[in-house]
N, C-alpha and C positions, 0 to 999 in steps of 0.2 A: 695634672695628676691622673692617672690611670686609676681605671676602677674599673670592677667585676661587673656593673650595673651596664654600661657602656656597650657589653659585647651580649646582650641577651635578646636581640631584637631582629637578629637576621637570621634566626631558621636554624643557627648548627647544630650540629649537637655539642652531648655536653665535652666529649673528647677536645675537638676541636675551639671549644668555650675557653678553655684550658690553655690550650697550646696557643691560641691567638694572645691573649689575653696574658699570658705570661713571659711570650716573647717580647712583646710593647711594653711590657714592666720591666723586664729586663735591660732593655737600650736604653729606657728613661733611667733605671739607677743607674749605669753606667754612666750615662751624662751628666746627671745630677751629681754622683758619687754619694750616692743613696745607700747606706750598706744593709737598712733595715728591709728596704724594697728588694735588694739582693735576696736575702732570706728568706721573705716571703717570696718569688719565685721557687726558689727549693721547694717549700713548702705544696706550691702548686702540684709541683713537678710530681711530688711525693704521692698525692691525689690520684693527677694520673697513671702510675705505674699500677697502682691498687687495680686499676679500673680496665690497663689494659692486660696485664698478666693473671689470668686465672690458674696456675697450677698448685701456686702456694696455698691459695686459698678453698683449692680441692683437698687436697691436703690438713689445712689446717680443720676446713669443716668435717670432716670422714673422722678427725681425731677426737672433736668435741659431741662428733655423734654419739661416739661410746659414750660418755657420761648418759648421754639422754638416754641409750638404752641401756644402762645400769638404773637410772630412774626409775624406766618403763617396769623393772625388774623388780626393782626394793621398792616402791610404790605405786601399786596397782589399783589403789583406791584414789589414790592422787589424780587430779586431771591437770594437763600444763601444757606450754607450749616452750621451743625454745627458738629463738629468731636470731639470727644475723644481719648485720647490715654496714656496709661505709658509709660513711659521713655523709653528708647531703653536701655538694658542690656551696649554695649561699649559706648556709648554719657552720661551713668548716671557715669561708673568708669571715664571717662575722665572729668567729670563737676567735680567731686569731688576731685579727684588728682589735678586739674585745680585752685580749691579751695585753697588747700593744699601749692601750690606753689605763688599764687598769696597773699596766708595770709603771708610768710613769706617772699617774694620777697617785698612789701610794706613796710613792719615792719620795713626791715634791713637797706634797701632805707632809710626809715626816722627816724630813732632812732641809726644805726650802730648799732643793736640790734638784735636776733631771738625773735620771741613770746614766750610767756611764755606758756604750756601747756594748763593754762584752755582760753588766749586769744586766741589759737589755736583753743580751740575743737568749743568755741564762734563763730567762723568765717567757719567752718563745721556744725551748727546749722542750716543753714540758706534755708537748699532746701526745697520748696515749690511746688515747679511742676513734681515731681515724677508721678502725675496725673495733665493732662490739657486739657482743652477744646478751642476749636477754633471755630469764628462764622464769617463767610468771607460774605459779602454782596456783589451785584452787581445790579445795575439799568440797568435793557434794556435798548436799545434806543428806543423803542416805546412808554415807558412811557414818554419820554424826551418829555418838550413841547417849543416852539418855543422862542429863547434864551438862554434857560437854557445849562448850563455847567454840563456836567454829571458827572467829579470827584468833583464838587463845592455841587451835589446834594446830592450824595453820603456820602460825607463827613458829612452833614445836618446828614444823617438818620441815620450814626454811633454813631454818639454822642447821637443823641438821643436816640436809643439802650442802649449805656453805661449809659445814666443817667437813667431807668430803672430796670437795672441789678441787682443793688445791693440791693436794696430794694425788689424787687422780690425774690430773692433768700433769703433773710435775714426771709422775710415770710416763708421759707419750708425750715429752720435751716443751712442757712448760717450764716455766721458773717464775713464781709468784714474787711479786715486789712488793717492800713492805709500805704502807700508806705514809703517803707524806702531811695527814692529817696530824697536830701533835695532840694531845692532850683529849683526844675529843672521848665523849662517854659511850662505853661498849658494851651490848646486853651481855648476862654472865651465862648465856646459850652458847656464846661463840667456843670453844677450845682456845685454851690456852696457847696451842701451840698454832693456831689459824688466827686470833684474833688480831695481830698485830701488822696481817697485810690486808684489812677487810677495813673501808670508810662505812659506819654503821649511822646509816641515814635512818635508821629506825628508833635504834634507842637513841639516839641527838638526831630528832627532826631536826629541818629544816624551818625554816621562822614562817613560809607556807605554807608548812604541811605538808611537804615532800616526804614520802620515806620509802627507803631503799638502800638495797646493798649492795655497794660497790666493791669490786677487785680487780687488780691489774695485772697481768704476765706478759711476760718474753715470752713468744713462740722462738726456741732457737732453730726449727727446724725451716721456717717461714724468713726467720730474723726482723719482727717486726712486732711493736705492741700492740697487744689486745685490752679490751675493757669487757669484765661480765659484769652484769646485772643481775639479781635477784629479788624477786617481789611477790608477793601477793597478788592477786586480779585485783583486790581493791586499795592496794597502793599501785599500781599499774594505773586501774582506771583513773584514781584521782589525778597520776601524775599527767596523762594521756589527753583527756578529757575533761578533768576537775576542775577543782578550786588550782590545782601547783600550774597549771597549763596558762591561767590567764592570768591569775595574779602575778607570776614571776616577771610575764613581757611588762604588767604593770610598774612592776618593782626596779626594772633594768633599765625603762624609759627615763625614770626620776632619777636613775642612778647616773644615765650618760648626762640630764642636763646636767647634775650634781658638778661634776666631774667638769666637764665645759665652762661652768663658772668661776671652776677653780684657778682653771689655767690658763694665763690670757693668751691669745691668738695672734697666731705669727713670733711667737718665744720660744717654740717646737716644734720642729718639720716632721716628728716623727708625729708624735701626739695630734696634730692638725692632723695631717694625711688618715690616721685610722680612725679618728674621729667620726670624719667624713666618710670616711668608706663606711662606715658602721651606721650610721646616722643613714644614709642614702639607701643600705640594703632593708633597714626597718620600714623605709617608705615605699618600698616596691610594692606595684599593683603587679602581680602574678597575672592576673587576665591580659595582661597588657603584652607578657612575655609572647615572645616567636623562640622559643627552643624544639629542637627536634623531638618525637617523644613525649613530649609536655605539652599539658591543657589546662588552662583552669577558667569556670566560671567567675569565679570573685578568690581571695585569701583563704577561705574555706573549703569550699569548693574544689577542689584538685587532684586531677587525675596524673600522677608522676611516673612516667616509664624510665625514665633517665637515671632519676636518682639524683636530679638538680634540688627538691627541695628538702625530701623525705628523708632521702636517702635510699642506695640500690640494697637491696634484698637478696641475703647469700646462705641464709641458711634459716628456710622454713619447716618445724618440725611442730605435729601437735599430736599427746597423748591425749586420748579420752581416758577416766579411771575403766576396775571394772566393773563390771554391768551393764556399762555404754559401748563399750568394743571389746573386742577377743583379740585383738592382733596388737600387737607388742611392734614386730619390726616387720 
């Protein structure tokens, strides 16, 4: 079986991590007549075109710039940032392996069934944040005025950000997708007419305390999904840094053996293989890596020019409010 783990250890970068590592995956499902393995080479492949064509994503960031400086404009007391980034090379093979096992760990749970190939490949359709954008807000305390609650105020100016958003961007060829969340509960901040494509991690935490607001578009000009984020600095920092940062790896460790228990071994080529792959990428010592670009002391400790762990960084913007700076754009 091939794995990502395999090719981290002689120096390439992460282009060629890619291309080696997806061509050996390639001849093996070929041989095997693997169609899952198939897919996931697409999948790679998808990776690297992000990585090696920048025009679209000049393009796409110069479009999302306008929002920020419409921000910079209608909230001048606001301090924010807004960041871009692609997926991290091991968090994209482990979301998708992740995929992989959670479509068939489900299925079998509820039908005493595996999925069928094409409900398979349906449930690896689904990534949309290979490219995402994040826009963190934060109120001073000097704008605060006397009574006011500063995460009560905050909370005001995100939603109203987000009902914004998507109409703005829909003008300079987005097209907002509606959440494929069903049922879930929506603050009554959101507009009616916005609420229905927004995943509202805020008003339905997350069971760690994650909260955040998710949205999804079509760049048609790019032709490829995007994911925004919206948050507060201190849903930011909790998700970043917090309690959601370490409990969730806690919660996903219990979830895979869960999952492993379930399903005996050597009853699914698919499920075995991303098991594995996913299990092996949890255990990686990062210090241990030889990638070009990349260094780390220990798991913590990590310095990422590549874009192997973090993820590469395409669109770095940050307001101060006013008071702290005079310059807008």
């Amino acid at each position: 079986m091939k794995k990502l783990n395999d090719y981290l250890y002689a120096g390439d970068t992460v282009l060629k991590i890619l291309q080696r590592y997806s061509d050996d995956l390639k001849q093996s499902a070929k041989d095997s007549d693997n169609q899952v393995d198939l897919w996931h080479c697409n999948f790679l492949l998808q990776i690297a075109e992000l990585l090696q064509h920048n025009d679209f994503l000049t393009s796409q960031s110069q479009r999302i710039r306008e929002f920020y400086k419409l921000m910079a404009n209608d909230y001048p007391f606001l301090a924010f940032t807004f960041k871009g980034r692609i997926k991290s090379l091991i968090r994209a093979e482990s979301k998708f392996n992740g995929y992989i096992v959670e479509c068939i760990y489900e299925h079998y749970i509820k039908h005493g069934l595996y999925p069928s190939l094409p409900e398979l490949k349906k449930a690896l359709n689904c990534f949309r944040d290979l490219i995402a954008y994040r826009i963190v807000i934060s109120l001073p305390k000097c704008h605060l005025k006397a009574g006011q609650i500063c995460a009560e105020e905050e909370l005001k100016y995100l939603y109203d950000v987000a009902n914004q958003l998507p109409g703005f961007l829909e003008e300079r060829g987005f097209t907002a997708e509606p959440s494929s969340l069903k049922r879930q509960k929506k603050s009554a901040l959101l507009k009616e007419h916005v609420s229905p494509y927004y995943r509202d991690y805020i008003a339905d935490a997350e069971p760690n305390g994650y909260r955040s607001l998710h949205i999804t578009f079509y760049d048609n000009i790019a032709r490829c999904y995007v994911e925004v984020q919206l948050r507060t600095k201190e849903m930011d920092d909790f998700a970043e840094i917090g309690p959601a940062n370490h409990l969730g790896y806690e919660k996903r460790q219990e979830s895979e053996r869960a999952r492993r228990e379930a399903i005996p071994q050597g009853e699914n080529i698919y499920f075995d293989n991303a098991y594995e792959r996913g299990i092996r990428l949890q255990q990686l010592d990062l210090s241990k890596l030889d990638v070009n670009m990349f260094s780390a002391m220990d798991n913590s400790l990590i310095n990422d020019g590549c874009g192997l762990f973090r993820g590469r960084l395409i669109l770095p913007y940050e307001h101060l409010s006013r008071f702290q700076n005079d310059l807008i754009d």
